[in-house]
GURO-864344 format. One record per residue (C-alpha): residue number from 1; residue in three letters; chain; x, y, z. Coordinates in Angstrom, 1 decimal, m for minus. Layout:
! residues N
+------+------+-------+--------+--------+--------+
! resi ! resn ! chain !      x !      y !      z !
+------+------+-------+--------+--------+--------+
!  NUM !  ALA !     A !      X !      Y !      Z !
...
+------+------+-------+--------+--------+--------+
! end
This chain:
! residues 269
+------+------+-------+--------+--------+--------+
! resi ! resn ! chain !      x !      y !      z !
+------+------+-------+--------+--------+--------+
!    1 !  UNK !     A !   39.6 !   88.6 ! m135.8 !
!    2 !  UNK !     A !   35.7 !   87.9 ! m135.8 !
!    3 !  UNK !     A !   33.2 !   90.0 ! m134.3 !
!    4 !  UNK !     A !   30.1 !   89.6 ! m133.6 !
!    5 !  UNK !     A !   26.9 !   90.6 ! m136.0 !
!    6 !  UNK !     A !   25.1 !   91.4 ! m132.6 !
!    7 !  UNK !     A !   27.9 !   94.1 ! m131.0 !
!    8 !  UNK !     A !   28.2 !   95.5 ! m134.6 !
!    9 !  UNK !     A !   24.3 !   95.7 ! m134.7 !
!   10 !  UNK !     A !   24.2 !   97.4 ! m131.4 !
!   11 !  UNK !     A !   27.0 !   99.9 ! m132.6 !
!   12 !  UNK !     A !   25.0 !  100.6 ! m135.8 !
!   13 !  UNK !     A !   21.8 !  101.4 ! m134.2 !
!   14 !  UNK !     A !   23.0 !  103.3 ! m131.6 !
!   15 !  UNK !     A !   24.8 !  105.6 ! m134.1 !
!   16 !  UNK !     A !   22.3 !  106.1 ! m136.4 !
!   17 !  UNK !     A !   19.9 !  107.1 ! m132.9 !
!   18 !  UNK !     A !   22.4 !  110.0 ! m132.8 !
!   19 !  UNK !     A !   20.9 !  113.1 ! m133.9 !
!   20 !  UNK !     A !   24.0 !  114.4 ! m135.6 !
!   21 !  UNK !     A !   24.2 !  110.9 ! m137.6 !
!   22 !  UNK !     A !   21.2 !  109.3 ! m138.1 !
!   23 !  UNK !     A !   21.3 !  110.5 ! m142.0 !
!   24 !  UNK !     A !   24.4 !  108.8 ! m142.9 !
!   25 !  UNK !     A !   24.4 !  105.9 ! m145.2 !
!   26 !  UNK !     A !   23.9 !  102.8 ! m142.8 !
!   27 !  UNK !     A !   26.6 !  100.6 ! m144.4 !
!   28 !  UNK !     A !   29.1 !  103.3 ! m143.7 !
!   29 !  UNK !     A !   28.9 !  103.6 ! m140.2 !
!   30 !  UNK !     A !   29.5 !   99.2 ! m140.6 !
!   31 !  UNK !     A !   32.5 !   99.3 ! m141.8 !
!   32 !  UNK !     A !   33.7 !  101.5 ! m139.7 !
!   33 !  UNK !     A !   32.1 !  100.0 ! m136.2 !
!   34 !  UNK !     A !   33.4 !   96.5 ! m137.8 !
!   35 !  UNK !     A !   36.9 !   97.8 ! m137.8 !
!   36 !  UNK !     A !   36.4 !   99.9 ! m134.8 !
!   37 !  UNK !     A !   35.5 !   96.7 ! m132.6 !
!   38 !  UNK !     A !   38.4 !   94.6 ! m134.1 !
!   39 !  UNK !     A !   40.6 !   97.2 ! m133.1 !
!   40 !  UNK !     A !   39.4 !   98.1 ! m129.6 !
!   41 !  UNK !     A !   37.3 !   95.0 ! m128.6 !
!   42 !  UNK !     A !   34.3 !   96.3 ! m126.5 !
!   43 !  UNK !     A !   31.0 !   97.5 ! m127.7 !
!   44 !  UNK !     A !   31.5 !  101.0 ! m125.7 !
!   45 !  UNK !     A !   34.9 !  101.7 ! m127.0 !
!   46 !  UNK !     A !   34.2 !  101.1 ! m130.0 !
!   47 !  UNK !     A !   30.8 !  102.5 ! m130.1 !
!   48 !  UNK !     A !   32.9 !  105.8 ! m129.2 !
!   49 !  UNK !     A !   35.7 !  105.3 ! m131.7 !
!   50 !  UNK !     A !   33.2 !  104.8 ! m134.5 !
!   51 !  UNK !     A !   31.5 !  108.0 ! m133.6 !
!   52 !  UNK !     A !   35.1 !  110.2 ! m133.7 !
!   53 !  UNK !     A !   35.8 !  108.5 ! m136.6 !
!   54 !  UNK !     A !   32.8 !  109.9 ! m138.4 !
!   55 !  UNK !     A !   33.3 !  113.0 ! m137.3 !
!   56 !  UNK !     A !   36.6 !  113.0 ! m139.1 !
!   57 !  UNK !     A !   35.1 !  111.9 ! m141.9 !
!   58 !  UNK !     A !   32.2 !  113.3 ! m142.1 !
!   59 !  UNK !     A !   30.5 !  115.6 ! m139.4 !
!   60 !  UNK !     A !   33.6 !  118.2 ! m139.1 !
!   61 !  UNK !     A !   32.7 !  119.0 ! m142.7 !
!   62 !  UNK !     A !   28.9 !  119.6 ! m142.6 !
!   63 !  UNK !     A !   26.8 !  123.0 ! m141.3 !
!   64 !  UNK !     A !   23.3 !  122.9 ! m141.1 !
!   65 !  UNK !     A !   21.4 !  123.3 ! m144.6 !
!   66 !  UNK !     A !   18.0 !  123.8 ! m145.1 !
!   67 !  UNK !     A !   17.7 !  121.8 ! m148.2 !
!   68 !  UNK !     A !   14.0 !  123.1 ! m148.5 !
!   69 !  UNK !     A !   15.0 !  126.6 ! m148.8 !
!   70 !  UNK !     A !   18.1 !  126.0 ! m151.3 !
!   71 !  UNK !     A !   15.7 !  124.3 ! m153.4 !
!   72 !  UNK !     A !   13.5 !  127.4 ! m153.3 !
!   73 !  UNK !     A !   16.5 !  129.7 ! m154.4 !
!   74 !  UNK !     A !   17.7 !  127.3 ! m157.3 !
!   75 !  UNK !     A !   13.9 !  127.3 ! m158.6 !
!   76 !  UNK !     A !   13.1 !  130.7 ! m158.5 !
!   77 !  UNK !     A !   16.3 !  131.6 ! m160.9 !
!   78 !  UNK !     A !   15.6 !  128.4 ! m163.0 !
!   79 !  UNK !     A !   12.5 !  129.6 ! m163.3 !
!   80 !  UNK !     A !   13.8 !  133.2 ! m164.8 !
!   81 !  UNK !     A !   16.1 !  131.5 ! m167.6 !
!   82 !  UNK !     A !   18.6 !  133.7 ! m166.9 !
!   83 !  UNK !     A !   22.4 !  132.2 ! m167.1 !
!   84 !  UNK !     A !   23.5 !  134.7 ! m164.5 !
!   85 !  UNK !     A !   20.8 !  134.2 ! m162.3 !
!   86 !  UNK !     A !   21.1 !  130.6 ! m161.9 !
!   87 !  UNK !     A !   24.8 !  130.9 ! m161.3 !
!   88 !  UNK !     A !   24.2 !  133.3 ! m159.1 !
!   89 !  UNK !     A !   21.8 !  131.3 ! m156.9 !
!   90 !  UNK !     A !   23.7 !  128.1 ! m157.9 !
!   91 !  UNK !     A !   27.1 !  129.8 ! m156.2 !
!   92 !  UNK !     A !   25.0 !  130.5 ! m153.4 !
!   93 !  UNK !     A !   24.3 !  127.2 ! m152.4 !
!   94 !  UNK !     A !   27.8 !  125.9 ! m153.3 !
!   95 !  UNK !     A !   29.0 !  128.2 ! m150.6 !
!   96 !  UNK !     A !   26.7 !  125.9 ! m147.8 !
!   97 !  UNK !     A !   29.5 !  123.5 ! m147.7 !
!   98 !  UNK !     A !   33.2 !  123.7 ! m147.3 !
!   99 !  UNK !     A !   34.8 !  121.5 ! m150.1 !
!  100 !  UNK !     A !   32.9 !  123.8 ! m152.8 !
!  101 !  UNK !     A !   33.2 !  126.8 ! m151.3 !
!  102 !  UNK !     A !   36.4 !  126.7 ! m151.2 !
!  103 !  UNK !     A !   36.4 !  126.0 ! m155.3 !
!  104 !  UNK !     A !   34.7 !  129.1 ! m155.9 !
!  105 !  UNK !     A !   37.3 !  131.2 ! m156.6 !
!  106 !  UNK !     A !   38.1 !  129.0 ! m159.6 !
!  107 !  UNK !     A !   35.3 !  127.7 ! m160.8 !
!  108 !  UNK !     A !   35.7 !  129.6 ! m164.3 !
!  109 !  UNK !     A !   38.5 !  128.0 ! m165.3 !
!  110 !  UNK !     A !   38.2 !  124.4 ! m162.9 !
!  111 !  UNK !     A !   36.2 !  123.0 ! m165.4 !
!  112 !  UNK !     A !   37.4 !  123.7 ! m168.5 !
!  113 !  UNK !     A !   41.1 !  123.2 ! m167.9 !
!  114 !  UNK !     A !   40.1 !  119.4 ! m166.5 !
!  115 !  UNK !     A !   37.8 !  118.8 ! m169.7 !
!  116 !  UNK !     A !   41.2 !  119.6 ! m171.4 !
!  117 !  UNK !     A !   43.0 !  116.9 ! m170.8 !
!  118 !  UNK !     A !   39.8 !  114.5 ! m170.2 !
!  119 !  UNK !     A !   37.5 !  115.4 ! m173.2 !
!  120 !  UNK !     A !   34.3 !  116.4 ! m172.0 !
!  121 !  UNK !     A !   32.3 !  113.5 ! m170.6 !
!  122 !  UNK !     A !   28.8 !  112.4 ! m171.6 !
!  123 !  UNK !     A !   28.8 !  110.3 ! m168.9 !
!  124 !  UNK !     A !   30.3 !  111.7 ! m165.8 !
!  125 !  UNK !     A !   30.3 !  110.1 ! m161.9 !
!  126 !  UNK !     A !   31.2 !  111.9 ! m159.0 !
!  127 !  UNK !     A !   32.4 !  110.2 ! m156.0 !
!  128 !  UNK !     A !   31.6 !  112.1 ! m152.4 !
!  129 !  UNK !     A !   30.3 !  114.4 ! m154.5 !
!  130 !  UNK !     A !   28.7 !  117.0 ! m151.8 !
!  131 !  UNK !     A !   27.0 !  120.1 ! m153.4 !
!  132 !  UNK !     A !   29.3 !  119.4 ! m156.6 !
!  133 !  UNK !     A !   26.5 !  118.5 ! m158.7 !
!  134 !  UNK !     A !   25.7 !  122.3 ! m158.1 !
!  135 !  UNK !     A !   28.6 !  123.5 ! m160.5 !
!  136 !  UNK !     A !   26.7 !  122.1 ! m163.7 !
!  137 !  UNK !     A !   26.3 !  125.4 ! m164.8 !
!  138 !  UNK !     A !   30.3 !  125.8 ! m165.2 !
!  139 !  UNK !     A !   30.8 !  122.2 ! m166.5 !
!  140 !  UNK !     A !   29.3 !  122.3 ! m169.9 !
!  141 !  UNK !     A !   28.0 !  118.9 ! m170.3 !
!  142 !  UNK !     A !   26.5 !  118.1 ! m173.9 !
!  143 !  UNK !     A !   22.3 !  117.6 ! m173.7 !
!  144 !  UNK !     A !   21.8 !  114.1 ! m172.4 !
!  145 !  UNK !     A !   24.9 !  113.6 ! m170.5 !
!  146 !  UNK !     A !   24.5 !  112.0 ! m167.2 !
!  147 !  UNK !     A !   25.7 !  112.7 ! m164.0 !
!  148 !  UNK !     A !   25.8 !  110.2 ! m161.5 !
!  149 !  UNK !     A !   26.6 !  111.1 ! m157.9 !
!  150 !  UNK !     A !   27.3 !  109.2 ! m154.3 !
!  151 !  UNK !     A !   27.1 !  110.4 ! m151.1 !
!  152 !  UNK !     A !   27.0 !  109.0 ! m147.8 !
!  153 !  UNK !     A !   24.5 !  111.5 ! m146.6 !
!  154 !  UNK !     A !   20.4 !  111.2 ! m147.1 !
!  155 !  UNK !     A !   18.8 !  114.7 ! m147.2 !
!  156 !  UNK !     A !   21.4 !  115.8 ! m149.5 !
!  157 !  UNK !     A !   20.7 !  113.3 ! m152.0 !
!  158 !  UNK !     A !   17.2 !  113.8 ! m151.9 !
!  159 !  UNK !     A !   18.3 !  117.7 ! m152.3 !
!  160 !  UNK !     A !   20.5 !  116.7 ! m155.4 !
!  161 !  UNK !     A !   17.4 !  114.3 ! m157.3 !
!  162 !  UNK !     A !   15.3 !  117.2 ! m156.6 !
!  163 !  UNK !     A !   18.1 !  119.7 ! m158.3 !
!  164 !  UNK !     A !   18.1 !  117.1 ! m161.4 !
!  165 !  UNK !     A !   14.4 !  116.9 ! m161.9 !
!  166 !  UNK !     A !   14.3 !  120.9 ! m162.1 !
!  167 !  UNK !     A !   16.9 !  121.2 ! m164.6 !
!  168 !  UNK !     A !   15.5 !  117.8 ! m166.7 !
!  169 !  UNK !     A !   18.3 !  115.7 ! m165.7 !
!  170 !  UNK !     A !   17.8 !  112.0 ! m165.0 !
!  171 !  UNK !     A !   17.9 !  111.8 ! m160.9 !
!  172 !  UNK !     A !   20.9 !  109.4 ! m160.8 !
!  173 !  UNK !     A !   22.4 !  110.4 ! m157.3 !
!  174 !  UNK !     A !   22.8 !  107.5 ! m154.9 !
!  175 !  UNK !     A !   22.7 !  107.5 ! m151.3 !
!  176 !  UNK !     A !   26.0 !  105.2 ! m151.2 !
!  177 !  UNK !     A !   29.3 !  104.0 ! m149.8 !
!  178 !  UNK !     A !   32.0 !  104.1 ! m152.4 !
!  179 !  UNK !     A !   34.5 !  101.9 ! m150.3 !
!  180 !  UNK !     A !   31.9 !   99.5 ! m149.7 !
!  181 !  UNK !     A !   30.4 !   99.2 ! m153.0 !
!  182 !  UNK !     A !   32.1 !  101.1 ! m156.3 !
!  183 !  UNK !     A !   30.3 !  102.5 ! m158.5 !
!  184 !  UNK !     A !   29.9 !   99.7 ! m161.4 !
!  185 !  UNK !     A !   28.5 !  102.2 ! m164.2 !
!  186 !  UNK !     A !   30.7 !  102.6 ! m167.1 !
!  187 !  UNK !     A !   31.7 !  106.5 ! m167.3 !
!  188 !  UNK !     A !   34.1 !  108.8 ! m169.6 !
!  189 !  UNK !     A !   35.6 !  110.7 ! m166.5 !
!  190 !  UNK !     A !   35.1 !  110.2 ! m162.8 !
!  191 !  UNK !     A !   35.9 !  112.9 ! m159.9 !
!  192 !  UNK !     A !   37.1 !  112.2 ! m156.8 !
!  193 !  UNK !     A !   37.5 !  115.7 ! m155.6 !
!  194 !  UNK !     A !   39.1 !  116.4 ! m152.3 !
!  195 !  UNK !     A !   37.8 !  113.0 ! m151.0 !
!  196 !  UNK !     A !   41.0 !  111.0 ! m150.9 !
!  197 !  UNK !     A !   41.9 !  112.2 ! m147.7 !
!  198 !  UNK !     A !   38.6 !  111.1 ! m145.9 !
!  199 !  UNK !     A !   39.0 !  107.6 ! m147.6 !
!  200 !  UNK !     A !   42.2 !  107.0 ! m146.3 !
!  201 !  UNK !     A !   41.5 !  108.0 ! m142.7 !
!  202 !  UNK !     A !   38.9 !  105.1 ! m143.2 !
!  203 !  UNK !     A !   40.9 !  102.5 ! m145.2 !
!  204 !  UNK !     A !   45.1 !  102.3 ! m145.7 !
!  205 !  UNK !     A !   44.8 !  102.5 ! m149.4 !
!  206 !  UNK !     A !   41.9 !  103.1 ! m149.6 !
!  207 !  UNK !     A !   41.7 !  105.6 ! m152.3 !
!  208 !  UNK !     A !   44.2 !  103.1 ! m154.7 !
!  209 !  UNK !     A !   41.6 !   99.9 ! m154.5 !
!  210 !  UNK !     A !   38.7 !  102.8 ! m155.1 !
!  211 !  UNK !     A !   40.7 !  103.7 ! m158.4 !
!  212 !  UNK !     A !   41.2 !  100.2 ! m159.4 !
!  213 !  UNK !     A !   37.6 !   99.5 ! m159.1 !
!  214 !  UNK !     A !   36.2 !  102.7 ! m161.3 !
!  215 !  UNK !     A !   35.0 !  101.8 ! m164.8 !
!  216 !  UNK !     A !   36.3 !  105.2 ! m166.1 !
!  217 !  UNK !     A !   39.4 !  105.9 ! m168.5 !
!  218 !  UNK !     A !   40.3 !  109.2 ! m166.7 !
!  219 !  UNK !     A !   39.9 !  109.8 ! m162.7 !
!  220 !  UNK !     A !   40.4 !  113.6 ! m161.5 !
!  221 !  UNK !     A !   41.4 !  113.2 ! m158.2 !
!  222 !  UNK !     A !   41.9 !  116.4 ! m156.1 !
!  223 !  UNK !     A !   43.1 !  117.9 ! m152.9 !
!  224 !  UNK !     A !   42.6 !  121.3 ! m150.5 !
!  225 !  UNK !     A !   45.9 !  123.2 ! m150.6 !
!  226 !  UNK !     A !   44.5 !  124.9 ! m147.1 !
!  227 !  UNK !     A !   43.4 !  123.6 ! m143.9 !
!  228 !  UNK !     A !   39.4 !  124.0 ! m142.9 !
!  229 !  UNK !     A !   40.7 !  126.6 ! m140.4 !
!  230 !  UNK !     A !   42.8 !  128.4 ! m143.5 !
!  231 !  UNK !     A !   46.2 !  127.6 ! m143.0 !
!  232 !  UNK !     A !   48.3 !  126.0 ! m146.0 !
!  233 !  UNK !     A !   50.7 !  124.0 ! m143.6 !
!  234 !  UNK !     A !   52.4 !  122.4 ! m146.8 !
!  235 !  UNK !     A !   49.4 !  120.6 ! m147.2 !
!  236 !  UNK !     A !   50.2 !  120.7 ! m151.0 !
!  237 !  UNK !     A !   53.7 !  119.4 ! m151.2 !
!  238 !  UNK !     A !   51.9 !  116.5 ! m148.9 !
!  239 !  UNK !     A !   49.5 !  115.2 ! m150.8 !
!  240 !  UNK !     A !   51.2 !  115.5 ! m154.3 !
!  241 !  UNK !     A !   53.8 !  112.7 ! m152.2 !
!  242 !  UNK !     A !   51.1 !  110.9 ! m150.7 !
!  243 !  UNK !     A !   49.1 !  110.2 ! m153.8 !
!  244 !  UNK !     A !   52.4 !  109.7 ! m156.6 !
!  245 !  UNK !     A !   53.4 !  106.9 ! m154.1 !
!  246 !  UNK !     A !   49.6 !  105.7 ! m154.1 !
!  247 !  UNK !     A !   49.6 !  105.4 ! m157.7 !
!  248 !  UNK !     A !   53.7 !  104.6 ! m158.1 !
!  249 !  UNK !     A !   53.0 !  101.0 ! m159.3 !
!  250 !  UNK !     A !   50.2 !  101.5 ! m161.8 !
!  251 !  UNK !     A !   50.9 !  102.0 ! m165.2 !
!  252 !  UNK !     A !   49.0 !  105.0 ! m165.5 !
!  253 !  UNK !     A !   49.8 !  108.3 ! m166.6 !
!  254 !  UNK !     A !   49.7 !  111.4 ! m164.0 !
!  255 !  UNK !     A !   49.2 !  115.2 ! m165.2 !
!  256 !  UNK !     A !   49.1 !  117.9 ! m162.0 !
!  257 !  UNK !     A !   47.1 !  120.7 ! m162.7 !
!  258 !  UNK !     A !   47.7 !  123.5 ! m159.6 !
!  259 !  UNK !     A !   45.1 !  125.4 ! m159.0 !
!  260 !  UNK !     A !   44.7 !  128.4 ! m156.2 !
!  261 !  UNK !     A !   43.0 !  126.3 ! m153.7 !
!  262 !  UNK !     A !   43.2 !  122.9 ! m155.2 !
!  263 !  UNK !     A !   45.5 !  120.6 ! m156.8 !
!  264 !  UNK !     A !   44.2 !  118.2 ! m159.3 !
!  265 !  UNK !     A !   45.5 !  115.1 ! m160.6 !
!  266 !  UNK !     A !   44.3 !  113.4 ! m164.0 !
!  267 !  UNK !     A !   44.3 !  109.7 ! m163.9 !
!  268 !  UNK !     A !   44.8 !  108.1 ! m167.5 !
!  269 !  UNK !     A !   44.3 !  104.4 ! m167.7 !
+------+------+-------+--------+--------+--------+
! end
């Protein structure tokens, strides 16, 4: 079914005149009202359907964050050189957001583990990466590798630049849609943590034709064993079907790594 550019136009801008949206990357809140109008066929419904859909995917995740003052806590223990401060303050500001707060817990060993199987990467990309780029300290990354990230939302990837400048990494984070445009740099290892989920409320499959589309020999895709409210409701024996049958006609070796609060898949291709 067509729709028209002017009633997806008019969706668009009156979204993005929503307070609680206007910082989300325009070509997201697109594809959605695109789909939303083929599927309920009125500008009003589907003006309201794209706005519950982004709340699934992206509001019911997000708390306020003063970016400003994160900042100000990273520099000041940058500023000291010392390895525990920074992980200290670093930890801090991982705890602003839900996906990597919840990773806390195993953060020592998250990284490590993963590099095991992968290699370590000198080039690494992380897809809906939220605060992720925050866990550098744990990652070990050789001098010079880079770190590209993409998120759907502004301020925090003006946040994320700023937290690459201070530490002398290139600023590659990308304010960008992953389903509408993949990521075409070639990397070692891609993550995809705890973003499957999200992609598929948006797009049957849409995790799969993400995969296919990533220049990177080894994806580590990853899931929440918990609910945001903190109940495990079998999420784990869920997803570990859901993805295998994603995957089930690639020719691509699987490894599960279970983790407290996540389980972690590594893609070889």
């Amino acid at each position: 079914m067509d729709v028209s550019t002017a009633d997806v136009d008019e969706i668009v801008c009156a979204v993005l005149a929503a307070r609680k949206y206007h910082a989300v990357c325009p070509d997201t809140v697109r594809r959605i009202a695109e789909g939303e109008l083929i599927k309920r066929g009125s500008v009003p419904k589907a003006l309201k359907g794209t706005k519950s859909r982004l709340h699934q995917v992206y509001s019911a995740f997000e708390g306020a964050i003063d970016y400003g003052e994160a900042h100000r806590r990273l520099k000041t223990a940058y500023d000291t050189g010392s390895g525990s401060a920074i992980r200290d303050a670093c930890r801090r500001v991982l705890r602003l957001h839900s996906s990597t707060r919840e990773r806390l817990p195993i953060l020592d060993t998250f990284y490590p583990e993963i590099w095991g199987m992968t290699g370590i990467p000198n080039i690494l990309i992380d897809l809906g990466c939220g605060l992720n780029p925050l866990a550098l300290p744990w990652m070990s990354l050789p001098h010079g590798a880079r770190y590209y990230a993409y998120d759907i939302d502004a301020p925090r990837i003006e946040f994320l630049n700023r937290y690459f400048s201070l530490i002398g990494s290139p600023p590659l984070a990308a304010w960008q849609d992953v389903l509408c445009r993949p990521p075409e740099t070639e990397a070692d290892v891609a993550l995809l943590l705890k973003t499957s989920p999200t992609l598929e409320r948006q797009e049957k499959k849409g995790t799969l034709r993400l995969l296919q589309a990533l220049k990177a020999p080894a994806v580590v895709v990853s899931f929440s064993v918990k609910s945001l409210g903190g109940k495990h409701k079998g999420m784990a024996a869920h997803y570990e079907r859901q993805f295998l049958s994603t995957v089930a006609d690639e020719s691509w070796q699987v490894t599960k790594l279970a983790f407290e609060t996540e389980l972690v898949f590594v893609v070889k291709r």
